[in-house]
C-alpha positions in Angstrom: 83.6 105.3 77.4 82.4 105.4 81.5 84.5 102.7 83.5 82.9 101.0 86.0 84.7 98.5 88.7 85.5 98.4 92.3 88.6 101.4 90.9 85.5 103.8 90.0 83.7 102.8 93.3 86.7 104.3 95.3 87.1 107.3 92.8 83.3 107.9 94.6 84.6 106.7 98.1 87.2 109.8 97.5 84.8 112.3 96.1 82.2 111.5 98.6 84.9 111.7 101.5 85.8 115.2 100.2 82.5 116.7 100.0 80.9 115.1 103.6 84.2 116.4 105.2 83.8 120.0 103.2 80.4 120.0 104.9 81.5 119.1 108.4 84.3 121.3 108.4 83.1 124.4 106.7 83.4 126.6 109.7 87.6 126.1 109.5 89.2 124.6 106.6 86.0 123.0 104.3 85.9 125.9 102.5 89.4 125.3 101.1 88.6 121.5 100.8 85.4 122.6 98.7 86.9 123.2 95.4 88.8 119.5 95.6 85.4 118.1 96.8 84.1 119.5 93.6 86.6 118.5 91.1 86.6 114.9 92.4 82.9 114.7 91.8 83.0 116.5 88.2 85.9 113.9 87.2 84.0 111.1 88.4 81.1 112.1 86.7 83.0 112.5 83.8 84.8 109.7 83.3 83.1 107.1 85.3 79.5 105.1 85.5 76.9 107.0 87.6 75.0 103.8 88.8 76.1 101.9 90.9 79.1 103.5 91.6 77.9 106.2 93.3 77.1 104.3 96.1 81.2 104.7 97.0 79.6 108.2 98.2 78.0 106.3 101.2 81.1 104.5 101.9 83.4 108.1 101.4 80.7 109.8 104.4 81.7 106.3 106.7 85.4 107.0 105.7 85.3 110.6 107.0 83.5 109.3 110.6 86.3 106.8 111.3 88.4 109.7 110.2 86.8 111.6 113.2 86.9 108.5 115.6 90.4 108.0 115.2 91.1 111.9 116.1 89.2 112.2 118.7 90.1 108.3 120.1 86.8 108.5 122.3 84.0 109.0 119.7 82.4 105.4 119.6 79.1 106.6 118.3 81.6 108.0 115.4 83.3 104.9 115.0 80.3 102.8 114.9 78.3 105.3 112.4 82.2 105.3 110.1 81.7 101.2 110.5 78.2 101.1 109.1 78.2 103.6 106.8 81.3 102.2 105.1 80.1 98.5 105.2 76.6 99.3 103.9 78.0 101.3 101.0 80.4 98.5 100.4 77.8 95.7 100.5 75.3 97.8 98.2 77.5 98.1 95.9 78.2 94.6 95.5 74.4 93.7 95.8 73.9 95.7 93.1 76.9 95.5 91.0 75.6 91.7 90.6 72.7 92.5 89.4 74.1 94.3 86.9 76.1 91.7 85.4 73.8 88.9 85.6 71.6 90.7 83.6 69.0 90.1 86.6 67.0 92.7 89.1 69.5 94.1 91.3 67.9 94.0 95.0 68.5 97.8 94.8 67.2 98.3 91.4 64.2 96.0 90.7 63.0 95.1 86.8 61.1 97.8 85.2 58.9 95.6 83.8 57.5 92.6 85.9 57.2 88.9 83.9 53.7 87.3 85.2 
């Protein structure tokens, strides 16, 4: 049985963070972080919902930026892209997690079939 929740949403939030900072980071350590990255994203896929969940990956990218921001203390245009990007995964997830359970058109995921 998938799970699905806000709980799953962060399992993406983590697997997303791992893979965006594997990216940024491959010249030094991402290689190492690579293999966590990937096992983070085979669990989730394993045991949890794909849709809408994976929107936690959006969220995980803004997680690594304030990550950045906070290092560096100076890096606004960091902090402001970590802002967004966590926010907008947040809110689309919840846009679309209520269309999901109200059995209605999720703004992210319209009907398949209109009703004229």
């Amino acid at each position: 049985m998938r799970r699905d929740g806000w709980l799953v949403f962060a399992a993406w939030v983590l697997a997303g963070a791992l893979a965006v900072f594997s990216l940024l980071a491959a010249a030094s350590i991402g290689l190492f972080v690579a293999p966590l990255a990937a096992v983070a994203v085979w669990l989730a896929l394993r045991h949890a919902r794909v849709w809408p969940e994976t929107l936690g990956i959006v969220s995980g990218a803004g997680g690594v930026c304030l990550l950045i921001a906070f290092l560096s203390r100076e890096a606004t245009s960091w902090l402001a892209a970590g802002l967004v990007l966590v926010a907008a995964g947040m809110v689309a997830y919840a846009l679309a997690r209520r269309g999901t359970h109200t059995g209605g058109a999720s703004p992210l995921r319209p009907r398949e079939h209109a009703e004229y």
